[in-house]
C-alpha positions in Angstrom: 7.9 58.4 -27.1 9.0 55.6 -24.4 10.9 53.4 -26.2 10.7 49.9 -24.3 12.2 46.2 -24.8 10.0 43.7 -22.9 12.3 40.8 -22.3 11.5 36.8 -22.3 13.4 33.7 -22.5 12.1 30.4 -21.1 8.3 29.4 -21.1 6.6 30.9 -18.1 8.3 34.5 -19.0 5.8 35.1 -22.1 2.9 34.5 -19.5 4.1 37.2 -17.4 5.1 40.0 -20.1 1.5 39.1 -21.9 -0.2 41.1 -19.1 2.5 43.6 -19.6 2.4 44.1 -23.3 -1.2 44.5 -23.8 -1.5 47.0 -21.3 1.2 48.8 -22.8 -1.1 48.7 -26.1 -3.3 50.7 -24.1 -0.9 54.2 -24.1 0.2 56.3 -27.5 3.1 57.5 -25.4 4.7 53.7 -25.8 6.4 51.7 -27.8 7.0 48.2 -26.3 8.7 45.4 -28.4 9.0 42.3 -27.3 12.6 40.5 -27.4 12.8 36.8 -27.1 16.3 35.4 -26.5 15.5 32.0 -27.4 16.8 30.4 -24.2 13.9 27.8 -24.6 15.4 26.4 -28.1 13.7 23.4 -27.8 10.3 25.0 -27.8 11.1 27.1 -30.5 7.7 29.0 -29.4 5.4 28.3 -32.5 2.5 30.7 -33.6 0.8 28.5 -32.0 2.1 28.8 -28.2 1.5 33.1 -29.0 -1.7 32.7 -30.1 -2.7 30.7 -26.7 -1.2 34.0 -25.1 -2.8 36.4 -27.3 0.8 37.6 -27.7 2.3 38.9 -31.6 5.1 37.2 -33.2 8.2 38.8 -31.1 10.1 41.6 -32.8 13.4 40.4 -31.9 14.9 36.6 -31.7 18.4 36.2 -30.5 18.6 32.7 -30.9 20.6 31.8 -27.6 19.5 28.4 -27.5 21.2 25.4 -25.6 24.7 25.1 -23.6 25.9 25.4 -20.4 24.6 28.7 -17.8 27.7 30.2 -19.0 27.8 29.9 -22.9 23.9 30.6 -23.0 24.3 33.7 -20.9 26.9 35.0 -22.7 25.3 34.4 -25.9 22.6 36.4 -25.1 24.5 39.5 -23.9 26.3 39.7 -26.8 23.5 39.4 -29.0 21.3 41.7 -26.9 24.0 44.3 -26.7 24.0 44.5 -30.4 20.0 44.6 -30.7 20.1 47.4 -27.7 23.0 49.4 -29.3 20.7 49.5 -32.8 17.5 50.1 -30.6 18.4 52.6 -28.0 15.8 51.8 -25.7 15.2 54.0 -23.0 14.0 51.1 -20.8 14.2 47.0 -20.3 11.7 45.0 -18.6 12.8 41.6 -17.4 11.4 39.2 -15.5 11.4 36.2 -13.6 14.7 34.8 -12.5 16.1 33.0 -15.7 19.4 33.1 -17.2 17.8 35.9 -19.8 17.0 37.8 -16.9 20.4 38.1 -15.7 22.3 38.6 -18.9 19.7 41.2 -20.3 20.3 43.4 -17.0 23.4 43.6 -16.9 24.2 44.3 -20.6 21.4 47.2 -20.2 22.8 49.2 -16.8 26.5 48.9 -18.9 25.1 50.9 -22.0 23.3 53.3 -19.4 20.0 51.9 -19.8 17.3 51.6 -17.1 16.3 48.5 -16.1 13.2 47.0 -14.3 12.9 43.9 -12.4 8.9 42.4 -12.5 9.0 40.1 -9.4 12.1 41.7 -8.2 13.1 40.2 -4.1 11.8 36.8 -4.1 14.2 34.9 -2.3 14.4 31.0 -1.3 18.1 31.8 0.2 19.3 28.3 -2.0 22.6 29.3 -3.9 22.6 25.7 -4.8 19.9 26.9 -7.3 21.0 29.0 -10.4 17.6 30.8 -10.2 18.6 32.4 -7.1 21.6 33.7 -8.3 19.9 35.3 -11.6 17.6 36.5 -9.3 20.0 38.7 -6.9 22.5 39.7 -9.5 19.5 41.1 -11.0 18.4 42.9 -7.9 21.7 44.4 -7.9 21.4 46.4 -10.3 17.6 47.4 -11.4 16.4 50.7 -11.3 12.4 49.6 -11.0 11.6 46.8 -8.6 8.1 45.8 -8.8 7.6 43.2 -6.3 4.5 40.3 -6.0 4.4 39.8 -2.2 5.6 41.4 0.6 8.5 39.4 1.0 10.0 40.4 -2.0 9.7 44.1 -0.7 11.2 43.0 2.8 14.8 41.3 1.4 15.1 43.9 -1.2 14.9 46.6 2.3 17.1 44.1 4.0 19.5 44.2 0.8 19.9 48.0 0.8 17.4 49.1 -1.6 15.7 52.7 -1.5 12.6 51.9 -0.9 11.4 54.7 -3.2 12.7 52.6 -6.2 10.5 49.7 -4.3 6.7 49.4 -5.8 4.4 46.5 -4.5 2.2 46.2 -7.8 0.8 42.7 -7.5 2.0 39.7 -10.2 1.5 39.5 -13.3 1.0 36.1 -13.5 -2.0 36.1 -11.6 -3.3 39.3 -14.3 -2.6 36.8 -17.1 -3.9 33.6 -15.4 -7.4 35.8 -14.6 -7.6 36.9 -18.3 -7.1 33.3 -19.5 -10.0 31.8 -17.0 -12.2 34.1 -18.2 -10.9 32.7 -22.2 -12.1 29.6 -21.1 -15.4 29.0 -22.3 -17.7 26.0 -22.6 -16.8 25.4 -26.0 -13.1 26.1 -25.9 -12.7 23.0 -24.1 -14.7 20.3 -26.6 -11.0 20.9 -28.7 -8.4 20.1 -25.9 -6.7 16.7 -26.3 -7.4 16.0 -22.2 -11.1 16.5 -22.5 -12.3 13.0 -22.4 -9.6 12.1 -19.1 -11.1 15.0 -17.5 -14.5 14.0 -17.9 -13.6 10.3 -16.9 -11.9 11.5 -13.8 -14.0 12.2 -11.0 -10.9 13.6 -8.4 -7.4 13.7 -9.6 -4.7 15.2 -9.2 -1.9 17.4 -11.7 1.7 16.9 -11.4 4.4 18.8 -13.3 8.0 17.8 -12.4 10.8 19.3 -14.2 13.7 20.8 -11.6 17.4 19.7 -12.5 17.8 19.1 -8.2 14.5 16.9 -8.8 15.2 15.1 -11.8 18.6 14.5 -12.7 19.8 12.9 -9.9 18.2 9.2 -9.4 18.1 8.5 -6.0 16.0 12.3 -5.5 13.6 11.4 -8.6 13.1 7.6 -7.9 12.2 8.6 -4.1 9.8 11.3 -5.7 8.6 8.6 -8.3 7.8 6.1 -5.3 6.0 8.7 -3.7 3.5 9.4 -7.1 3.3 6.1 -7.6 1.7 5.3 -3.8 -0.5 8.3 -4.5 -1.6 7.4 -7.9 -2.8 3.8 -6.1 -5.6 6.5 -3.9 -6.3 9.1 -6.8 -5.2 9.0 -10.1 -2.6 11.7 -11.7 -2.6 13.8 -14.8 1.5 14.3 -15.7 2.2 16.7 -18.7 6.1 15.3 -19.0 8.6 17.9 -19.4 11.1 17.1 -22.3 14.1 17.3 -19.6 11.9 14.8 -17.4 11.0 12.7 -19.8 14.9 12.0 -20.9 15.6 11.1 -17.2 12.8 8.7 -17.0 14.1 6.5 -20.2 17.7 7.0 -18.7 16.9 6.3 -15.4 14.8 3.5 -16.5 11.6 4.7 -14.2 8.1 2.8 -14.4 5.0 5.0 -13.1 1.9 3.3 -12.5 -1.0 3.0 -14.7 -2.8 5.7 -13.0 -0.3 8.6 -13.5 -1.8 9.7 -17.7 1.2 10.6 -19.2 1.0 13.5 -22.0 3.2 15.8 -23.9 3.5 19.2 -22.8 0.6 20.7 -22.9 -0.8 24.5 -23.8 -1.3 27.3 -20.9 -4.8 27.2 -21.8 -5.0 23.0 -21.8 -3.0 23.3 -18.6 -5.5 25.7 -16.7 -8.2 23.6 -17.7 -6.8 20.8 -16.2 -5.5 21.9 -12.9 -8.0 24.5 -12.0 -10.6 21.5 -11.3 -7.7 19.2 -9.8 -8.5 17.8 -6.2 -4.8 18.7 -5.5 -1.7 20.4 -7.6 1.8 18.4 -7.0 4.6 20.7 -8.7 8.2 22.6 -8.5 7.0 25.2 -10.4 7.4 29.1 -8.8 4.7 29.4 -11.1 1.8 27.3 -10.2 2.5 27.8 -6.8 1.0 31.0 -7.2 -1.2 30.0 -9.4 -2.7 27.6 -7.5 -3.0 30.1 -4.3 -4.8 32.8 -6.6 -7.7 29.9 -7.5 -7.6 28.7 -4.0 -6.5 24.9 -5.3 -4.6 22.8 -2.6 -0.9 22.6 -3.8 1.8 20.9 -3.0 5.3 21.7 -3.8 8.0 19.0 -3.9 11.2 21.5 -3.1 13.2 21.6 0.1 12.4 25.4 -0.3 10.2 28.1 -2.0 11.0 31.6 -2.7 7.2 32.3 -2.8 6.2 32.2 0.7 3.0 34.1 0.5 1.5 30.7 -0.9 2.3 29.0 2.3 1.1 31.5 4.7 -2.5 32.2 2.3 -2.9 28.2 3.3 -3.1 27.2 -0.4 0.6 25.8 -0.4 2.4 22.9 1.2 6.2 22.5 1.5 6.4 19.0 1.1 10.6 17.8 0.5 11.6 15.2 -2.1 11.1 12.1 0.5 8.7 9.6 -0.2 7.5 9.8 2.9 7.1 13.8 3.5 5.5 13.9 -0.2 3.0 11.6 0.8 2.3 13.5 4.2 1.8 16.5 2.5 -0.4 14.9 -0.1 -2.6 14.1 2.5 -2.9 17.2 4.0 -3.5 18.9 1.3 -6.0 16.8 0.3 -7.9 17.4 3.7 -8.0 21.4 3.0 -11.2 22.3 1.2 -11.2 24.2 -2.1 -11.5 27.4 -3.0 -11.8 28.8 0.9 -8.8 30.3 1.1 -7.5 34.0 0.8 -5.9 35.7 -2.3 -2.7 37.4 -1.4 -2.6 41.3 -1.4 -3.1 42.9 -4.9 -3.4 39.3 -6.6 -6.3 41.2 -8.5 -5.7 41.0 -12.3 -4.3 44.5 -11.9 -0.5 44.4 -11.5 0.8 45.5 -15.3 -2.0 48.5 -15.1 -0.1 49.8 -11.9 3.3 49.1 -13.1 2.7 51.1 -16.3 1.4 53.9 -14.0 4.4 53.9 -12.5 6.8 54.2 -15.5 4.3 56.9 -16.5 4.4 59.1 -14.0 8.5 58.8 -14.0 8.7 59.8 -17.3 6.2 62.8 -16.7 8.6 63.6 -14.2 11.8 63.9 -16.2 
């Protein structure tokens, strides 16, 4: 029997290890629990937030919660070395680029564990953001990098890495963002909150904003609020406010226009039916980003950089800054591209966690 821990910490990590986990239902030769560190404390990820992923209540919760990069991390490798000294995995899944990423690696190679990195090489060569340092201290030391695009593959070659230990699988967000479209029914929708916006709206356009480097600085976030303020005066905008957002607006003391709908955060699910029909995505999310390039919607991101540069090249994507005036350029470029007539990168097929249990499989044969 494989023993495996699937790790997750913050939000967007459940959507990529529900691919992951339900394929692993698929083999007796597995046992796959799922960890959650609790870096996301304020979430607190109710029943409800697994249901919307088809995902069982975790087996493990470490209860990181809050503090800075340092005390959370730290929290969580203590906590997950006792849960891995207990478990005696043979193997750790992580993914993504968060602070659980990081501390759950390292904690594993020390107690002779193997480790594997899903969306292991992405780069946006910024060590002003914490991501990207999570992201190459993970790459350091994984056994199993699984990479989404061909860039990942490329800096991991340029890094040193045997390229035998390098598998170009696909991305698991797209495999769980295809299973949820398909969830998506015509009646599901008569019980989302944002139905009746939606159906009022003819175009629009879906913003999500959260980035410290965007929001907790004034002048950046008052330039970028300018900027969605002028667009919301051509189309209106559809903002699902992050908690961390939403405390900079009231301390910043930041008006948005009447035509930016302001909600609560918002399911996966009520979140895909939203921006799948948008005229236009504006985000910092690695996420949508992706997202947005597998369902050929215009995006555009509001970063300086992006480690996700197959989203740009496929057309989809738009680098647009945090200037007023480069947002709005962007904004109307985007808005110029026609939907849905771009190309899906490479292996975005809905099939990424099939190939990387495959892979683990075969290994084990092996041994």
């Amino acid at each position: 029997m494989m023993k495996v821990l699937l790790i997750a910490g913050a939000r967007p990590n459940f959507m990529k290890i529900a691919p992951i986990y339900r394929e692993a239902l698929k083999y007796n030769q597995v046992q796959c629990k799922i960890v959650h560190t609790g870096q996301h404390y304020d979430y607190e990820m109710s029943e409800a937030f697994f249901e919307d992923l088809e995902l069982p209540k975790p087996d493990f919760f470490l209860s990181a919660g809050s503090g800075t990069h340092a005390f959370q991390t730290a929290k969580i490798m203590v906590a997950f070395e006792e849960l891995s000294q207990k478990e005696g995995p043979d193997l750790i899944i992580v993914v993504g680029d968060v602070n659980s990423t990081l501390a759950c690696s390292v904690v594993a190679k020390k107690l002779l564990i193997d480790v594997a990195h899903v969306e292991a090489g992405l780069r946006s060569f910024d060590l002003t953001m914490p991501e990207e340092i999570n992201r190459m201290v993970t790459d350091a030391i994984s056994d199993y990098f699984f990479v989404t695009e061909e860039s990942g593959a490329a800096n991991l070659v340029q890094e040193g890495k045997s390229k035998d230990r390098i598998h170009f699988v696909g991305n698991v967000m797209i495999d769980n963002l295809f299973y949820q479209v398909k969830k998506l029914d015509g009646k599901m929708p008569q019980r989302f909150a944002t139905s009746k916006i939606k159906e009022k709206l003819e175009d629009y356009a879906f913003l999500t904003l959260h980035r410290p480097s965007n929001v907790d600085t004034k002048s950046v976030f008052c330039e970028i609020a300018e900027a969605l303020n002028t667009i919301a005066d051509k189309m209106p905008i559809i903002f699902p406010v992050h908690p961390r957002t939403k405390k900079m607006m009231d301390e910043f003391g930041l008006g948005l226009s009447n035509d930016i709908y302001l909600f609560s955060p918002l399911s996966f699910k009520e979140s895909l039916f939203l921006w799948k029909d948008a005229r236009v995505v504006l985000t910092d999310s690695g996420g949508l980003q992706e997202e947005t390039t597998a369902l050929g919607v215009p995006c555009v991101t509001i970063r300086e950089n992006t480690e996700r540069p197959i989203t740009i090249k496929m057309g989809t994507n738009i680098l647009a800054g945090t200037k007023k005036e480069s947002i709005l350029k962007a904004f109307e470029e985007a808005v110029a591209r026609p939907k849905n007539q771009f190309k899906v990168p490479p292996k975005w097929d809905g099939k990424a966690a099939e190939r990387i249990w495959k892979i683990f499989l075969k290994k084990n044969r092996q041994d």
